[in-house]
N, C-alpha and C positions, 0 to 999 in steps of 0.2 A: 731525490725528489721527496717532499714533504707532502703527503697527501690530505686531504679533510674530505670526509666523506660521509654523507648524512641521506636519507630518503627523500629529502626536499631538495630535488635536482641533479643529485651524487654528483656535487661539484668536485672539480679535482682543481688543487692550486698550488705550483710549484712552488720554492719558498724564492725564487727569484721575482716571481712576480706578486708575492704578499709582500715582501720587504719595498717595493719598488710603490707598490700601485696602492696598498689597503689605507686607507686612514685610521690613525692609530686612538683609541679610548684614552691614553696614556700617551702623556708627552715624553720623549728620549729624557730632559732633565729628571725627570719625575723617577725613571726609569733607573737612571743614573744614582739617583741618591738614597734609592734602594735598592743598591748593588745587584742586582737581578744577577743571577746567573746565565748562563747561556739558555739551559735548559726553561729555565721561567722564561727567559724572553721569547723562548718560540711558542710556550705555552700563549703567553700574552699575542703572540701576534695570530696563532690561531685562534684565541679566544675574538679578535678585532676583526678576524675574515672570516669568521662566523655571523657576526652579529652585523657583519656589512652586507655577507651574502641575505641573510633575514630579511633585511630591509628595500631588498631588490626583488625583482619580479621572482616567482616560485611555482609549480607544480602542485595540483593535489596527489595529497600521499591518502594512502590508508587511516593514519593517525589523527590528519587537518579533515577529514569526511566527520571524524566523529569530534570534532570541535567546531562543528557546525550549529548555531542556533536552529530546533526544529520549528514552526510557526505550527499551531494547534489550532483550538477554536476562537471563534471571535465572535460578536454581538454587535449590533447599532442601538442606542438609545433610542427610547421612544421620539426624544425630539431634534434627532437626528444630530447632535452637538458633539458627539464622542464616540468610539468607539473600543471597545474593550477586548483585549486576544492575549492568548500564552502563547510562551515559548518555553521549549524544554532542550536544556544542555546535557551533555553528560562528563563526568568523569573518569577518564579513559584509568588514572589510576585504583579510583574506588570501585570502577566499574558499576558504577549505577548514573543513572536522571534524575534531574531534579527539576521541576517546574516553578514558573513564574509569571505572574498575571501584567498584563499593563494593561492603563487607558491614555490614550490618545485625542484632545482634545482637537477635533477638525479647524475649527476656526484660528488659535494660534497656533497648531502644531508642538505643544506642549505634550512632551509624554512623562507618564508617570508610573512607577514601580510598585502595584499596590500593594502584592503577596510575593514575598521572595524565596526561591529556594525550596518547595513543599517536593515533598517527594513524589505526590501524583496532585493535578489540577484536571477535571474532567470537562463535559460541554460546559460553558457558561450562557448566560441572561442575562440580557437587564427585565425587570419585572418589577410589578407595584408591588411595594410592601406596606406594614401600617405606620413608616417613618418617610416615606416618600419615594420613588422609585430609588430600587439596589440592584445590585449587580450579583445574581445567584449562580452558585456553582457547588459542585463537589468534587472535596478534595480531603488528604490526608498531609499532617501537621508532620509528621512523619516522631514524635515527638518519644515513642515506643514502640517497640518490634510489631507488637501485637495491634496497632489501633487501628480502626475500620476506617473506612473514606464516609465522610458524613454529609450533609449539605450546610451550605455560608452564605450568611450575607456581606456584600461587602458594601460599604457607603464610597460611593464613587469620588466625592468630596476632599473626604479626612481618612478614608481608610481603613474608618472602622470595621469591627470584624462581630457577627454574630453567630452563634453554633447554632444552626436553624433546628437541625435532627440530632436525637443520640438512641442509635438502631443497633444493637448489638449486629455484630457479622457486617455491619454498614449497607450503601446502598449505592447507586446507578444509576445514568439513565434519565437524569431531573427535567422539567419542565414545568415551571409555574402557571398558573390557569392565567390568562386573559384580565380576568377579575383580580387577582390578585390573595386570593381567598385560600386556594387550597395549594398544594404540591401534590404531582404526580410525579414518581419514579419505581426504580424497578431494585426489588431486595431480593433473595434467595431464601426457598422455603423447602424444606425440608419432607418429604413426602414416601420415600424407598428407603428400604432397613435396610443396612449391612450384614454382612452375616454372623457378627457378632452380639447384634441384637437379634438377628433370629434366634441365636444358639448362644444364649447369657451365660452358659456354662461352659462356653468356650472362649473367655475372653479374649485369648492369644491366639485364636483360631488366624491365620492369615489364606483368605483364598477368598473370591467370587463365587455368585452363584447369578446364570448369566440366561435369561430365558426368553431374550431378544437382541435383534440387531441393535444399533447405534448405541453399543457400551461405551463405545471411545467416539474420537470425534476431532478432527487435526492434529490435535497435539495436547489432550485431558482425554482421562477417565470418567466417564458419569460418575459425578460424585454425592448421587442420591438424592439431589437436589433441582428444584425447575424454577427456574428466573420471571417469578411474575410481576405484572404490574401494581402496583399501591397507589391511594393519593390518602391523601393527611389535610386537615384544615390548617390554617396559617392564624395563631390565636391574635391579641392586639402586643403582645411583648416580641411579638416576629418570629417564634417560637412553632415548630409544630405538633400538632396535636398526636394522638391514637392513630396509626396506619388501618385503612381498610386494606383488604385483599381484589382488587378485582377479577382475580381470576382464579378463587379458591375452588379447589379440589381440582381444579385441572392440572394431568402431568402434560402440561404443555409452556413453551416460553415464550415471552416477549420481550425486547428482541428472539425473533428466529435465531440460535445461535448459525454460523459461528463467526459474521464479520458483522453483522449490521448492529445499530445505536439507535441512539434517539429519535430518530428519523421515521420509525416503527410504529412512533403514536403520534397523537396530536390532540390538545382541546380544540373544543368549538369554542367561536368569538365569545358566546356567552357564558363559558363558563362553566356549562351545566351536562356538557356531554365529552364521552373520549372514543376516537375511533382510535384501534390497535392494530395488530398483526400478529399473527398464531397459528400455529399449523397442526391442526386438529384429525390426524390420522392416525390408522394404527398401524401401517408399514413404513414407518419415518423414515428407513435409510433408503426404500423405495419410490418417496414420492416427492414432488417438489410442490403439492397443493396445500399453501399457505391461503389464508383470507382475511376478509378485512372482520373487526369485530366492531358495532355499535355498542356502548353504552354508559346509560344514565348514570350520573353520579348520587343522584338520590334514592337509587334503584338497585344498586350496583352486583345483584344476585343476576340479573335481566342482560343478557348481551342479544344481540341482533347479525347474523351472519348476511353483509348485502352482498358479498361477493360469492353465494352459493353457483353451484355450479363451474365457476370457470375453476378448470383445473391446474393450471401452473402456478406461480409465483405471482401473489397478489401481495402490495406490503406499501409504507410508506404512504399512508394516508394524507393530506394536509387538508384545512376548510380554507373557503376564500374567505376574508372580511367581511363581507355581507351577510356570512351565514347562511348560503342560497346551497354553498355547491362545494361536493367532497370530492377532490383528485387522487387519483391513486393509481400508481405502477402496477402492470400485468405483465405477461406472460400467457402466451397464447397456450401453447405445445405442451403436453402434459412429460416431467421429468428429463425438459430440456431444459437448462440451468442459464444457458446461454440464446435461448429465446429473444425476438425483437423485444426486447423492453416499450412497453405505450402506454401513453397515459388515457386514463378511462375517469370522466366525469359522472359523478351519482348528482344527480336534481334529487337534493331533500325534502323536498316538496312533494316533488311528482312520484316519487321514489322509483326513476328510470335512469337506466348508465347507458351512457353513449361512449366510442373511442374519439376523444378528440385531434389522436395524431395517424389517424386513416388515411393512407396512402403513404405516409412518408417514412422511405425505405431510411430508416436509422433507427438506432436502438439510444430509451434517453435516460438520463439521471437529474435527480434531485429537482422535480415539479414544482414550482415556488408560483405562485398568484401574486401577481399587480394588484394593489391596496384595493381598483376600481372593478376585479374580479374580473374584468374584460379580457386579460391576457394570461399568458400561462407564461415562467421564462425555464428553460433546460439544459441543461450539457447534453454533449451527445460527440462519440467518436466520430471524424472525418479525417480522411487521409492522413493520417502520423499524427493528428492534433487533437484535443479535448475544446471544443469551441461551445460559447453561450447562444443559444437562442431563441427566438421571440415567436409566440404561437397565440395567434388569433382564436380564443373561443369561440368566436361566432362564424370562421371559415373562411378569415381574411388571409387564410398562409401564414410558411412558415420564416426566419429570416434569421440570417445570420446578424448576433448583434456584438460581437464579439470576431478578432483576427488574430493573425498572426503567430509563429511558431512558437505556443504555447500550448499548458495542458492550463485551461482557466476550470473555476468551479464559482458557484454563485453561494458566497454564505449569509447574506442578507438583502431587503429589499429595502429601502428609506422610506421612509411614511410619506413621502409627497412622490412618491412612485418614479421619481426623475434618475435615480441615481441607486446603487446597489454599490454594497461590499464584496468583492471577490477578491479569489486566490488564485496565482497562477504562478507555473513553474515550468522551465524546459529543461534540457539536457544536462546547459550548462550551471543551474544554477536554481540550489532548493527554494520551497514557498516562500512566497511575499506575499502581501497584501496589499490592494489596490482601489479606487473609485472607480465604480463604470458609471458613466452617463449610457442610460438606456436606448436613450433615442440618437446620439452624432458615436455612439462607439467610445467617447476619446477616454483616456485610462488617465490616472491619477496618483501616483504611486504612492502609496501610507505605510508602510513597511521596509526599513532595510535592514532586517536582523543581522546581517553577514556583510552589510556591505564595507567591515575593515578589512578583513579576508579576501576579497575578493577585488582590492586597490590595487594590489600588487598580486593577485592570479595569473599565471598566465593561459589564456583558456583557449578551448580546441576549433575546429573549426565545424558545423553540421550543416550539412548539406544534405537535400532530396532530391533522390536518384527514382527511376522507372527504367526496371530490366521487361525483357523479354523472356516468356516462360516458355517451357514445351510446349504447349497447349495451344501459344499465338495469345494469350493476353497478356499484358501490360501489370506488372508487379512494384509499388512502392515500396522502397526501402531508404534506410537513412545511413549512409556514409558520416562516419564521425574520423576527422582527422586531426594527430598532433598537434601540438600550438609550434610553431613555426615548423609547420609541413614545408617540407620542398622537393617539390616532383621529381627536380632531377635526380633525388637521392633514392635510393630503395628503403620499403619498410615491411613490418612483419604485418601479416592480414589474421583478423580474428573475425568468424562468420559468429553470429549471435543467434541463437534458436529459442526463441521467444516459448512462452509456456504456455496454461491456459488450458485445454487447446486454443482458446477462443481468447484471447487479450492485445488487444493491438500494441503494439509497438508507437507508443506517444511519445510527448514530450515532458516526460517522468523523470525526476531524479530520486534516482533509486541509493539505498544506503547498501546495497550489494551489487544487484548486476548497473554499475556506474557506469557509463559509456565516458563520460568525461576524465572520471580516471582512467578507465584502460587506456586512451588515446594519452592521457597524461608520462602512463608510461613508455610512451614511444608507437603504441599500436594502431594503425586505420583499422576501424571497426565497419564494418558491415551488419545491419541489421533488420533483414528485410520482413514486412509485411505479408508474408507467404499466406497461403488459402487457411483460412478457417480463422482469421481475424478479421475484427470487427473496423467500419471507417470506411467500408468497400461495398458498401449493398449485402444485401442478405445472401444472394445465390454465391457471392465470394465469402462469405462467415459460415454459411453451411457446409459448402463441401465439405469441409475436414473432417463434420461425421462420419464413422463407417468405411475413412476412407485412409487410417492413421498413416501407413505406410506407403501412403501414394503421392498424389500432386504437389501435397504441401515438401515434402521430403525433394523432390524434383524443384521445388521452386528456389528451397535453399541452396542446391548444389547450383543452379541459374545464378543466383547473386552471388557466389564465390564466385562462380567462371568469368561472372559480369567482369570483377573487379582484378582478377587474374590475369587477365588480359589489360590489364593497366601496365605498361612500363615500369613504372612506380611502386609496385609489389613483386617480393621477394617470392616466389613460387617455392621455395626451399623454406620458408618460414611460415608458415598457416598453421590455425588451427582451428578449433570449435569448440564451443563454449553454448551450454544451456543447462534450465534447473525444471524440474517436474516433466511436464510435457516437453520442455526444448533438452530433459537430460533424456528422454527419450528420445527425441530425434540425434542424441550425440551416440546413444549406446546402437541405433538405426543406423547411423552413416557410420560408424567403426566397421558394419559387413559392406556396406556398399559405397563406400564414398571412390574408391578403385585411384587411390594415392593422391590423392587432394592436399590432406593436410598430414601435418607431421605432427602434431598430436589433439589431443581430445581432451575436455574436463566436463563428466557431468554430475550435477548439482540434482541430489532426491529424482532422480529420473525413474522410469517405470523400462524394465529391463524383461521380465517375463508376464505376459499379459491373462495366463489362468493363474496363475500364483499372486498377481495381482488384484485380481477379481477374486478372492477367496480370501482376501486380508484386508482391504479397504475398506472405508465405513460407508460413506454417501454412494449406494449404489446404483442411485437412477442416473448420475453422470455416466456411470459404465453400461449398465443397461443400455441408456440412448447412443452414446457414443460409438460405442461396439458389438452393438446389436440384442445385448442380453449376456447370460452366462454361456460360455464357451460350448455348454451339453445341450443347449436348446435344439440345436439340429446340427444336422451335415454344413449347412451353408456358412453359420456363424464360425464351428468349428476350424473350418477353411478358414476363414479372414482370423483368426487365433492363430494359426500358423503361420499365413502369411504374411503377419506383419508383427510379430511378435520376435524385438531382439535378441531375445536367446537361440532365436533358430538359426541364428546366420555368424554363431560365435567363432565357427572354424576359417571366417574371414578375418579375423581380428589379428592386429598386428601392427598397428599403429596404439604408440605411449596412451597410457590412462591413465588420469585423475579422478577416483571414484569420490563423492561428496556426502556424506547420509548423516540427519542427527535421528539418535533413540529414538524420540516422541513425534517422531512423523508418522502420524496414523491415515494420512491419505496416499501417502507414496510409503508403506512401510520399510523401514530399514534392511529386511532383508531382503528389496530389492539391490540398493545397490551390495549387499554381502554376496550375492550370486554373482554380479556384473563385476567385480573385483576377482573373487575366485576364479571366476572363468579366465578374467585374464592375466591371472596368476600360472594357471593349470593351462594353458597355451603358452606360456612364457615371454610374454608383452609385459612389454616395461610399464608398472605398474604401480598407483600407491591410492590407501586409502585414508582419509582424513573421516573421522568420526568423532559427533558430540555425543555425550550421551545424556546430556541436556538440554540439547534443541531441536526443534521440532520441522515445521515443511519450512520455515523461517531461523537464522542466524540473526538471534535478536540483545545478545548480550556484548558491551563493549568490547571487552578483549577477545571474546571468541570472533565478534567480525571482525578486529583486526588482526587475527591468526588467522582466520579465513582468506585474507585480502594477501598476505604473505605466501601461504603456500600457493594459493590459485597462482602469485604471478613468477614464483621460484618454482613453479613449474613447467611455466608457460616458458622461461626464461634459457629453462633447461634446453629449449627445440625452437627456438623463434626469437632469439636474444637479439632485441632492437639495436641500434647503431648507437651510446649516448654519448654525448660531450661529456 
């Protein structure tokens, strides 16, 4: 038997049935009058039952995840006619991205290519220039190793292309004024000596000298430098002028590092003012009290702190069009991270802040104002989905204006307030881009970046499930099945243990924990919504504080049982699967799971929890979450042991897959070096994968696709699905 064997579906094709059934590239004459040899002919006819199987339905593999178009930012014209977004491919051989802009005219559905290829394209604009509205962005030409990311104009027309800034070190962050007048963005300034400039006499000195928290920070060293705000006038050649600093001498950033963007400031309508976002403390890795900053552009020494007092996470300011009223996310709870997110209006007038989303038990993102300032519209998690909704300023309620088994986001509003640009993604299938009509719901699809790919996908099936927990509540979880599941058949179970602690389980396509690939490879996936995710009401998002190794850990072994008791699952084949907080509930259920699964993979998990707390950087998460540092008292101590999985290692005995890169400074690496050791030195079948170039994230091509290989030639080893 003549086998062909490849990751996209590991067909197997006898040469009885390729001689019989494949249609051939090459005719038998053809064949014939170039004497093929025997051996060429079978080449030839595997080369034809390749490129037939190609063309027939297929599987995602690991390799087809990252030939994936990504969908980036996108923009609306002012006069609503177009709209402008990248996309970013990668290079699985060069192992790099590369970006590319398009616009998309609405009215013929004409799309056009206007920057091809740049090695980074960041947020874009459309914005008034002194040549007529353009389309702003920063990006890097990629044109030498060394060149900074600068700001562009581009003419949405013809193409053109203008170098708006030339900033040594580059910049970030951009935002055109309203007006048209000036640029605000964000560059790096230089503020803390090395210790080679302390000590000029020691040029090759190599070491720190380190005399606070938050040196490191996810995955960077502080590299002496704080990310402040600038704005620059815009001259009449389109050109920008001298950068001011608005935020000189302050060792503080905007963006807050280390996920947030542009989103951090905002002009007023007129022009003439910028609210920001800055966190102006002196125990940083202690505290989560960000605030909001006013200030004048003509001023720009003068800032105005309106968010005094409230002590959590204040950030993301927007004005409405009318210039009346500034909105901005909070955070009640001081150095809880995961706080109900609310949106709080400031009256610029009155200069009084009200909560405009009082009473409503959900936590929201990205506050966007209706052109008529009457409404507010938001994301916000609900049961496994990311949904849009509509919030009356004046106390009309809230409303779902958006459905269905997606995760939506809203990245624009149209000028005549009818219609918005959004993004939305599920399980099965990465960002697109879409129209919402605001007031009937109905969608509009403007984006298929992937849809040749996904012709001939063959895709899984996801379904929402509600188990029964200890406790007697009701547990959402999302069962992801094969593409062509069939009950009568058995398959292998994977329990997914979500991270976080606090991140619900949407409908995300993730370029690692994939649920559509695992199912791809033959696996029903289970993935439940356990306690201390958000989508559930508060009192189901809080527990998990304080409470690491309790309910939530019972909820997961409930959605294995759940699904254990299927027929349809191989009780001989499970495992568990999680990364940060769910690789600590993987390194938690290795002492207690009491033979569930036959084996384990956890991903940057937290394995010993005072060794954890003594290496971490953002310490108000652990503070809050586990009460303080371990030596605070008797009581906390207690919850340090008992839920800490190193204490329960003499349980260990089921196979492990340890996962750690170097540069994870929130879960540090010698977490899992301990959780490996340990189950070395028990003699548990054991292996460790380590980058020592990635950080709490596998963000470089080939290393995710090394990544995606071992996780499933592990998994493979103890749960080998059934395939054709």
């Amino acid at each position: 038997m003549w086998e062909v064997s490849h990751r996209e579906g590991r067909h197997s094709l006898s040469m009885f049935a390729v001689v019989l059934q494949t249609p051939l590239l090459y005719s038998a004459s053809e064949m014939s009058h170039a004497c093929l040899s025997l051996r060429t002919f079978i080449v030839f006819i595997l080369l034809n039952a390749h490129c037939r199987l190609a063309g027939e339905s297929k599987t995602l593999t690991p390799e087809l995840l990252w030939e994936l178009g990504r969908v980036g930012g996108a923009a609306v014209a002012s006069d609503d006619s177009s709209i402008a977004y990248t996309v970013r491919r990668y290079d699985l051989g060069e192992n790099k991205g590369k970006s590319s802009l398009f616009v998309r005219r609405l009215d013929q559905g004409e799309v056009k290519e206007m920057v091809s290829d740049w090695p980074s394209i960041g947020e874009i604009q459309y914005a008034a220039s002194p040549f007529g509205e353009r389309i702003y962005f920063v990006g890097n030409r990629g044109l030498n190793d060394d060149e900074a990311a600068q700001v562009w104009s581009l003419n949405p027309v013809d193409g053109g292309l203008l170098q708006v800034t030339d900033i040594e070190d580059g910049v970030a962050h951009l935002k055109v004024s309203p007006t048209g007048d000036h640029l605000a963005f964000t560059r790096e300034v230089k503020m803390d000596r090395a210790v080679t400039e302390v000590y000029e006499d020691l040029p090759k000195a190599d070491a720190r000298i380190i005399d606070s928290l938050m040196f490191r920070h996810w995955d960077a060293w502080h590299d002496f430098k704080y990310t402040h705000l600038h704005i620059a006038p815009l001259g009449e050649d389109g050109r920008a002028g001298e950068p001011v600093d608005l935020m000189e001498g302050l060792r503080a950033n905007c963006p807050v590092p280390p996920f947030n963007g542009s989103e951090q400031y905002n002009w007023s309508p007129d022009g003439q003012e910028i609210a920001y976002t800055a966190k102006l403390v002196e125990s940083w890795a202690e505290s989560t009290d960000s605030d909001i900053y006013l200030v004048n552009v003509s001023e720009p020494t003068r800032r105005e702190n309106i968010s005094d007092g409230m002590e959590g996470y204040d950030n993301n300011p927007v004005y409405s069009q009318d210039g009346q009223f500034l909105a901005f996310h909070s955070m009640e709870r001081p150095s809880f991270e995961s706080d109900r997110n609310r949106i709080m209006v400031y009256h610029r007038t009155r200069r009084t802040i009200a909560e405009a989303t009082r009473g409503l038990d959900q936590t929201v993102h990205g506050a966007t104002w209706s052109p008529d300032a009457d409404r507010l519209y938001f994301s916000s998690e609900t049961k496994g989905t990311n949904q849009i909704f509509q919030l009356d300023r004046n106390g009309g309620g809230v409303k779902a204006v958006t459905k269905g088994r997606f995760n939506w986001s809203l990245m624009d509003v149209f000028s005549d307030g009818k219609r918005a640009l959004v993004s939305y993604m599920n399980m099965e299938r990465p960002t697109e881009l879409a129209l919402l009509d605001l007031e009937s719901g109905e969608v509009t699809k403007v984006t298929d970046v992937n849809g040749e790919h996904y012709q001939s996908l063959e895709l899984p099936e996801v379904k929402a499930r509600w188990i029964n927990t200890t406790d007697g509540k009701s547990m959402h979880a999302w069962v992801i099945y094969p593409p062509h599941f069939d009950p009568e058949k058995t398959w292998p179970l994977l329990t997914y243990c979500q991270g976080g602690p606090q991140g619900q389980i949407g409908q995300w396509f993730s370029y690692r924990w994939n649920f559509h690939l695992m199912a791809a490879q033959g696996y029903v996936v289970v993935a439940p919504n356990r306690r201390g995710l958000p989508g559930f009401g508060r009192e189901w998002n809080d527990q998990i504080s304080g409470d690491w190794g309790g309910q939530a850990m019972k909820d997961l072994l409930s959605a294995t049982d759940a699904l254990l008791a299927e027929r349809y699952i191989d009780p001989d084949r499970t495992g568990a699967v999680g990364a940060s907080f769910g690789g600590y509930s993987v390194y938690w259920l290795m002492g207690h799971h009491q033979d569930r699964f036959k084996t384990m993979i956890a991903h940057c998990g937290v394995f010993n929890l005072e060794s954890m707390y003594g290496s971490t950087e953002e310490l108000f998460f652990v503070n809050w979450d586990l009460g303080g540092p371990y030596w605070k008292n008797e009581a906390v101590q207690a919850d340090y042991d008992r839920f800490s999985p190193h204490r329960y290692v003499g349980n260990w005995k089921t196979p492990l897959l340890v996962i750690h890169g170097q540069k994870d400074f929130r879960v540090p690496v010698t977490q899992g070096i301990e959780a490996f050791t340990a189950a070395q030195v028990n003699r548990v079948p054991s292996r460790f994968l380590y980058f020592p170039n990635e950080g709490h994230w596998v963000l470089s091509p080939q290393n995710g696709v090394l990544w995606h290989r071992v996780f499933f030639e592990w998994l493979d080893r103890y749960c080998q699905p059934e395939r054709e």
